[in-house]
Every structure is written in structure tokens, then in C-alpha cells.
C-alpha positions in Angstrom: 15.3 13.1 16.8 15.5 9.1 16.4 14.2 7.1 13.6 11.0 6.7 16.4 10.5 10.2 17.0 10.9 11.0 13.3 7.9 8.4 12.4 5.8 9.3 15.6 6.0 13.2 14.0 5.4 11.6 10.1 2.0 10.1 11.7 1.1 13.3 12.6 0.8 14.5 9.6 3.1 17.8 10.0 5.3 18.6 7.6 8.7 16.8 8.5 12.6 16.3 6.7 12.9 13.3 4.5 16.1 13.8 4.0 17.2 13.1 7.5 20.4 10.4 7.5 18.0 8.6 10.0 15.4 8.1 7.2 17.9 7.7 4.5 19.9 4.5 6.1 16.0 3.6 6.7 15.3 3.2 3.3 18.7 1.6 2.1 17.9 -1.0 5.0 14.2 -1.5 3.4 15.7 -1.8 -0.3 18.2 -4.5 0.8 14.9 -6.4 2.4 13.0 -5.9 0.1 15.3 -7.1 -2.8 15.8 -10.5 -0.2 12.2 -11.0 -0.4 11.8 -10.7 -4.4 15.0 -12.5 -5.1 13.3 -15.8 -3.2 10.4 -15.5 -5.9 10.0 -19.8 -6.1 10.2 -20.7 -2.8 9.0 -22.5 0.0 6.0 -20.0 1.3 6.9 -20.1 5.0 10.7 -18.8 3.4 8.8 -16.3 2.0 6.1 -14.9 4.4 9.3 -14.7 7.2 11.1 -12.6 4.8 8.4 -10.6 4.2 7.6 -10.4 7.8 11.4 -8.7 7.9 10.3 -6.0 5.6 6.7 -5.2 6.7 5.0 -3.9 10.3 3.0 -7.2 9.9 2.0 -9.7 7.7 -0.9 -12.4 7.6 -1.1 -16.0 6.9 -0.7 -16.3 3.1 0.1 -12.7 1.9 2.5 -11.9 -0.8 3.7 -10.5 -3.5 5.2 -11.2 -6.7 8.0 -9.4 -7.7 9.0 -6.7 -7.5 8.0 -5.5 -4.4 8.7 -2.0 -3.6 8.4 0.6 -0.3 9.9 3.2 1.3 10.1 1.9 5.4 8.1 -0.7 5.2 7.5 -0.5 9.4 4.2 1.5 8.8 2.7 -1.5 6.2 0.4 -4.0 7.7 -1.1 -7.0 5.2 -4.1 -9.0 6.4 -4.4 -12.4 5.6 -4.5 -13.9 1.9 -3.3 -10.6 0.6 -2.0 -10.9 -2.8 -0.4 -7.8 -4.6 0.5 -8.1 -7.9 3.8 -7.3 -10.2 5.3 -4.4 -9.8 3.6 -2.7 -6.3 5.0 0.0 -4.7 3.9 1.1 -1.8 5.2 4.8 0.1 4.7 4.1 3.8 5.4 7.4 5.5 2.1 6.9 7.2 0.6 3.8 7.9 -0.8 1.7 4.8 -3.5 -0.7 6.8 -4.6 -3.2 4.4 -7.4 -6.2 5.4 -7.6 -9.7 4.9 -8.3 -10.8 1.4 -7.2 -8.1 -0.6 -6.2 -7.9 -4.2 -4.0 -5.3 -6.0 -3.4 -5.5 -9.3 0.0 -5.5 -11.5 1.8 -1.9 -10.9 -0.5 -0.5 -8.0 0.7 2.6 -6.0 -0.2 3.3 -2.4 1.1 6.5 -1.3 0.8 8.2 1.6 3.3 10.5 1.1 3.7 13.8 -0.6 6.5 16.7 -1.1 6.1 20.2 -0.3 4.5 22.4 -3.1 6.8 25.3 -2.8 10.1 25.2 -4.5 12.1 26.2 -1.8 10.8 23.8 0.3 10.9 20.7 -1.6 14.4 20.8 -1.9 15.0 21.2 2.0 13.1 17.7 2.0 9.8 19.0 3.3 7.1 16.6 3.2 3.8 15.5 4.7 2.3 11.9 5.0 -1.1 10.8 5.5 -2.3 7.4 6.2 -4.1 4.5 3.4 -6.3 2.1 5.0 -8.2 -0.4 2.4 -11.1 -2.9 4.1 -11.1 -6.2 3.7 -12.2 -8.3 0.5 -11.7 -5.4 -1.6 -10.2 -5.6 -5.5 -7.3 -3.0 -6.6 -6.9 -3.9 -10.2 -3.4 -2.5 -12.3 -2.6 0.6 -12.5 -4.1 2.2 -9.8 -2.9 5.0 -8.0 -4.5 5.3 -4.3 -3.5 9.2 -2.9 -2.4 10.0 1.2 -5.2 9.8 3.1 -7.6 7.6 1.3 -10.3 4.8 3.2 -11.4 2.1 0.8 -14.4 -0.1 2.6 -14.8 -3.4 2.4 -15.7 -5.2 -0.6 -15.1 -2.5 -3.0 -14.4 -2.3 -6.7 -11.4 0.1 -8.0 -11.3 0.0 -12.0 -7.6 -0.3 -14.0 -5.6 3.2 -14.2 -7.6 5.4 -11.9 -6.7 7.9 -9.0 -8.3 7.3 -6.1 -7.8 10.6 -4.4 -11.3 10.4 -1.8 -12.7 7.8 0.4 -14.5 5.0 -1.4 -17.4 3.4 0.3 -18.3 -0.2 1.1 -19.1 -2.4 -2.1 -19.0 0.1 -5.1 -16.9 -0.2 -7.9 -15.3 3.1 -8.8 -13.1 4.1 -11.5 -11.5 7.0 -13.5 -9.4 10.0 -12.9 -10.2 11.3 -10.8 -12.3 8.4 -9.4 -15.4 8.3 -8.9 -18.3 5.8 -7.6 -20.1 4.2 -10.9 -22.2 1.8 -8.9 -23.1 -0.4 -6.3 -22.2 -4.1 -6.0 -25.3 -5.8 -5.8 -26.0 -9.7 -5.3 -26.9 -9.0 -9.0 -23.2 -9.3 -9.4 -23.0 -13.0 -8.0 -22.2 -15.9 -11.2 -23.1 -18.6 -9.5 -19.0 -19.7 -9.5 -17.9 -21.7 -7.1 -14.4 -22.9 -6.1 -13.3 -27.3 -7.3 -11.4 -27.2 -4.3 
């Protein structure tokens, strides 16, 4: 099979061999990119947002990371606009990571939507399933977080520092621990009156 029939079988969520040489050379291609991208750390945006376009599926006006950015293909992550992650993100894209416009994600945020084989045997033939991460827009990812395969985060949502999102997290609730779980909604309660000088 081709690297595009490997990832066509990934998204199905079938087991599949990561140890291919197809997905292998993928990988080293997507470490060299992505070292490009957080070696220009200081320069002009439009520098940076192509080189991250070279790494990603897409990108949107204004999204970024600080260093170091971290993922396994990087072909199955699309950014919205004005996403910001944080230090230290790694994202596993054997599925597709979908993330909205306006995001934050926190210093040393995991996505990922991969996982190995539970048997032995298995896991060392490279046996492993992916499921995809899709987060809404607007929503808040703060450090440490780790978001499990499969997950939905709505729009607008809350997830608290250091949990394990390993369900779907509705529309505006913050939600926090490990596992996590919904502590409340986000109500207009919430609202400080703050608004931008700019």
C-alpha cells in the first residue's frame, strides 16, 4: 500500500502497521518540518504561517505555535484561524485532529488520536488504531492536558490544567480532572466586563 492508502485505512479506524517504511520516512519528513518551523521562532509571521502551512493539512490566518512544536504526519492536522498552541504541544495525527478558529492550548498539551495494540504480541508487530480529535471553536485547552482518540470538544468550552479528556465535552462547560469530567456550565455569569485597548 502507498502512504495514501495507508492513511485512507488509519481513518478508518482498523487496526493498521505503524511501522511501515512508508510511515517511517513520513515521520522523519514531518520532524525535519517541523524543526524548520520552531527554529524560525522570531520571525516575520507570514515566514512563519507558510512554514507551518508545509507541516500541517491546513492552517488559518494567524495560527501558531511557540516552540516546540511536535506531530507525527502532520497531513491529518487542520488549525482554524487565530489558533495559538502553547510551549511544548504535541500533537499524534494518525486520524484527523480538526481544530476551530480561535482556539487556545495551553503549555505541554497532547492530542492524540492514536493508540498501540494492547496485546504484547501485537504491539511489537506495530499494530495500532487511530481515532479522530475534533475541538469547536473558541474553546480554552489550558497545560497539561491530555485529549484521548476520539474525543469532540464543542465550542466554547473550558478544559482545566492536567486532566484527561477521554469523552466528548459539550458546548460551554468547563471540565476538569482525571478522568474528566463536566463541573459546570459557562454562564454570562462568567462575563468581567473586560474589554480589549485595541
Amino acid at each position: 500500500m502507498d502512504l495514501a492508502e495507508q492513511f485512507a485505512h488509519m481513518a478508518t479506524g482498523q487496526m493498521y502497521d505503524d511501522l511501515t517504511p512508508e510511515l517511517i520516512a513520513a515521520r522523519t519528513r514531518t520532524v525535519r518540518a517541523t524543526n524548520a518551523y520552531n527554529a524560525s521562532y522570531g520571525e516575520e509571521p507570514a515566514q512563519r504561517l507558510q512554514l507551518l502551512r508545509e507541516v500541517v493539512g491546513s492552517a488559518g490566518e494567524g495560527a501558531g505555535f511557540e516552540p516546540t512544536f511536535r506531530c507525527e504526519f502532520g497531513r491529518n492536522i487542520h488549525l482554524g484561524a487565530r489558533f495559538f498552541g502553547n510551549f511544548d504541544c504535541v500533537m499524534l495525527d494518525g486520524a484527523p485532529i480538526t481544530i476551530g478558529d480561535d482556539v487556545l492550548l495551553g503549555p505541554k498539551v497532547g492530542l492524540y488520536t492514536s493508540n498501540h495494540a494492547f496485546d504484547f504480541q501485537e504491539r511489537v508487530d506495530g499494530a495500532c488504531w487511530a481515532r479522530p480529535i475534533t475541538i469547536g471553536n473558541g474553546v480554552w485547552i489550558a497545560g497539561g492536558v491530555t485529549v484521548l482518540p476520539g474525543v469532540t470538544i464543542g465550542d466554547g468550552a473550558v478544559v482545566g490544567a492536567g486532566s484527561v479528556v477521554t469523552k466528548d465535552v459539550p458546548p460551554r462547560v468547563v471540565l476538569a480532572g482525571n478522568p474528566g469530567r463536566v463541573l459546570r456550565a459557562i454562564t454570562d455569569a462568567d462575563r468581567t466586563g473586560y474589554r480589549a485597548a485595541h
